[in-house]
N, C-alpha and C positions, 0 to 999 in steps of 0.2 A: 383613075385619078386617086393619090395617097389622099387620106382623108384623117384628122385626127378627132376623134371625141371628148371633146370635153365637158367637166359640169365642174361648176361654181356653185359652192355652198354660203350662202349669207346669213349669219346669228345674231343675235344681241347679248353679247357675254358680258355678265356683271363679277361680283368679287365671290362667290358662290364656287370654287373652281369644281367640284364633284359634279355640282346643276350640270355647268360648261362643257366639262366631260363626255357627258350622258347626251347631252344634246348634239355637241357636234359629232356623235358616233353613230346617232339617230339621221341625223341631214347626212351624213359620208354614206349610211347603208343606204337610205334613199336615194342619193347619187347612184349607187352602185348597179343599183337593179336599173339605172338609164341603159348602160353596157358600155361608159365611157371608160377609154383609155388614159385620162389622168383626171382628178378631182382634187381643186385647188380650195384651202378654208382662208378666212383672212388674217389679217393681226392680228396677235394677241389675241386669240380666240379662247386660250385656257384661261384669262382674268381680266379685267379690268377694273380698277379700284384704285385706293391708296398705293402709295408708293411701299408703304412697309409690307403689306399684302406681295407686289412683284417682289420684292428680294427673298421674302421667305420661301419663295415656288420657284427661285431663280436654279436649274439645275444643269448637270453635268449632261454633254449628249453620248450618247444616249443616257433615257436617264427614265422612271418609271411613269413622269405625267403622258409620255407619248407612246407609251405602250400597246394602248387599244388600238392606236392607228396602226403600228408596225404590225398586228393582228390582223386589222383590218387589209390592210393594202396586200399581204398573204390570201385571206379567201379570198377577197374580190380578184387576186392575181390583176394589180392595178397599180400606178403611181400616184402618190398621193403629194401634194405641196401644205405641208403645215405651216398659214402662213406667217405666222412668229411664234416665240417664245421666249422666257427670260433664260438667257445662256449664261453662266457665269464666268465671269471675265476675271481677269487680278486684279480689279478692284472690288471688293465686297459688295459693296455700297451702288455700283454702277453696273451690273450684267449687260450683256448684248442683248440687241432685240434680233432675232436670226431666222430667215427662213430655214427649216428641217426638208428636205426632197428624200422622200422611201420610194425606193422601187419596189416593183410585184412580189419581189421577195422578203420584203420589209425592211433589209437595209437600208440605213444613209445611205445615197450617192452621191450628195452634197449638202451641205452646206452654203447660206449666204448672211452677214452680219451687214445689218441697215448700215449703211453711211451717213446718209444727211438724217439730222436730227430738227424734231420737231420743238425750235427753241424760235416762238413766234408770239404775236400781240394785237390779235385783232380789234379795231373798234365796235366795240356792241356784239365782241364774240369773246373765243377765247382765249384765254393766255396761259401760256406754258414753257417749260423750259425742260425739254426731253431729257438733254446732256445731264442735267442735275441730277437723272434717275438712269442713265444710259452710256454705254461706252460705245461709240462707233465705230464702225468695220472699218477697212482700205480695199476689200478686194473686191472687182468686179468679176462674177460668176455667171458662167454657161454652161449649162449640163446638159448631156448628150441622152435622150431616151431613144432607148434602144429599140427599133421596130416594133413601133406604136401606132402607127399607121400603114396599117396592112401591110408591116413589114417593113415599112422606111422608117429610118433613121429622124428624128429630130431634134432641134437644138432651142432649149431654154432657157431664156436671161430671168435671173432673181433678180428684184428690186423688193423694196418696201415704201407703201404709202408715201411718206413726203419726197422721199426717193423723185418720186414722179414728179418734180418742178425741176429736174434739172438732168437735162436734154442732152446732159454729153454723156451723161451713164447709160442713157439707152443705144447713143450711137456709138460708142464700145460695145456694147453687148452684141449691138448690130456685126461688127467689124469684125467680131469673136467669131459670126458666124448664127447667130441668135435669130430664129425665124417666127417665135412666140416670145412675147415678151410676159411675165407674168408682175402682178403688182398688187400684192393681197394688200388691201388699208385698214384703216378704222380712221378715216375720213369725216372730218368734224361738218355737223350741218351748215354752219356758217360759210365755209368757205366752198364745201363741195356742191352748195342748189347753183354756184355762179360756177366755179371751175372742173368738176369733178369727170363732167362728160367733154368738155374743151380740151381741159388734158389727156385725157386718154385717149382721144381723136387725134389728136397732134402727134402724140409718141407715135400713131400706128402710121398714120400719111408721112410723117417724118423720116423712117426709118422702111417704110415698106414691110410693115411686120404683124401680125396679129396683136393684140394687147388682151390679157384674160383678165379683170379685176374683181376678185371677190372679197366683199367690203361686210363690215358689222353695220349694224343698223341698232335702233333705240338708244337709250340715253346708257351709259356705262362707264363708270368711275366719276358721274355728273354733268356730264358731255351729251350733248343731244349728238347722233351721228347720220351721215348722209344716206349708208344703204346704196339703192342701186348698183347693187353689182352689175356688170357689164363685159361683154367680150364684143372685141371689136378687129372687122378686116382691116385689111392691108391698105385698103379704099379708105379707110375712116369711115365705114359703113356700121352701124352698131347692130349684129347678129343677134342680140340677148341682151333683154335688163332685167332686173329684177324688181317686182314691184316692192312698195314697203312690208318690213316683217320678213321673220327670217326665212328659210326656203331655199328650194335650188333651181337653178337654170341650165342650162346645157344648148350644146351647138356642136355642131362638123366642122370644123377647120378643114376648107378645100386647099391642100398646101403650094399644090401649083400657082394658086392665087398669089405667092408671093414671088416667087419667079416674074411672074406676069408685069406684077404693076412692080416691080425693081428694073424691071425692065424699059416699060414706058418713060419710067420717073425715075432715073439711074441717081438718083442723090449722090449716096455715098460714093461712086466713083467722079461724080463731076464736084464736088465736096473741095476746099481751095483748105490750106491751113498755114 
């Protein structure tokens, strides 16, 4: 049976970006020695803060804040999902929020720039307007890891955080061919104690797909944040959560698992448009 390894890193990254550095290099090596074959961090894991804080850290890719990981993902000989950073875009003022993918080599292999932007207004929570600090993507991304699982080939869909409300990016991603779906956040507590495990249960029974979410925790930029990172079967079975505080979790992706139940529960071919 192909089997994939995975470990999910969860932090509380504040405006400190050197701290943020230091620590998620410290959670990626403790991943490392689990002996997983890829090690996903979440949003925006090098700052959270003020907005004039992201544009000054806003950089070219490759570019030197992601260094230690392209080091990293070299010894470990690992994949690594850095799961945002501020990219800059042609507008100054507005960088992308973009997932980074290094392979075992430390190259990029891809690229993904968030699409949906976190421009919301909760009651008794919080309100924010991403776009006003963000420029969003167009393109939906699957990248191919190259036998990672004892030698088989596999395919994963980028998304980002609010990404995950909306159901037709992962059934693209699906359609791509996408059998992990990955969803690094910084998922506010307000919203994520009522949806955070609904929706990621949903994308994976939806799609017939694993979902791997690794999420920030504690308060950062003034935001109290959800935490529990999460990896979740194809079942909507959740394999791994994290408890509160940063740390790492990890799982086996049994991949035939997803042959399996696409099988029983053929969605995407019985799918009407």
């Amino acid at each position: 049976m192909s089997r994939l390894r995975v470990a999910l890193v969860q932090l509380a990254a504040d405006q400190d970006v050197a701290a943020n550095v230091a620590r998620a290099v410290s959670l990626v090596e403790e991943a490392g020695r689990m002996g997983p074959s890829l090690i996903a961090l979440p949003e925006v894991f090098l700052y959270r803060g003020p907005t004039a804080g992201l544009r000054e850290i806003a950089t070219d890719l490759p570019g030197p804040l992601i260094e230690p990981f392209v080091d990293l993902a070299r010894t470990l000989h690992t994949w690594i999902l850095l799961g945002s950073v501020a990219e800059r875009s042609g507008d100054p003022a507005r960088p992308y929020n973009t997932s980074v993918l290094l392979d075992p080599a430390g190259h990029i292999a891809t690229t993904y720039r968030k699409r949906h932007l976190f421009d919301v207004s909760i009651d008794g929570g919080p309100s924010d307007m991403e776009s006003s600090r963000t420029t969003a993507g167009n393109d939906t991304v699957v990248a191919l890891l190259e036998g990672v699982a004892e030698g088989v080939d596999v395919q994963l869909g980028l998304s980002v955080c609010f990404d995950l409300r909306f159901p037709e990016l992962f059934r693209e991603m699906t359609a791509a061919g996408a059998a992990v779906l990955a969803v690094p956040s910084n998922f506010t507590e307000a919203t994520g104690r009522d949806h955070w495990e609904v929706l990621l249960r949903a994308r994976a029974i939806e799609n017939g797909a694993f979902v791997i979410a690794p999420a920030q925790c504690g308060i950062g930029g003034g935001v109290p944040t959800h935490g529990r990172s999460m990896i979740v079967d194809p079942w909507g079975v959740v394999l791994a959560q994290a408890p509160d505080g940063p740390g790492v979790i990890v799982a086996n992706l049994e991949l035939e698992r997803v042959a399996s139940v696409r099988r029983q529960l053929p969605t995407q071919p019985l799918r009407r448009v």
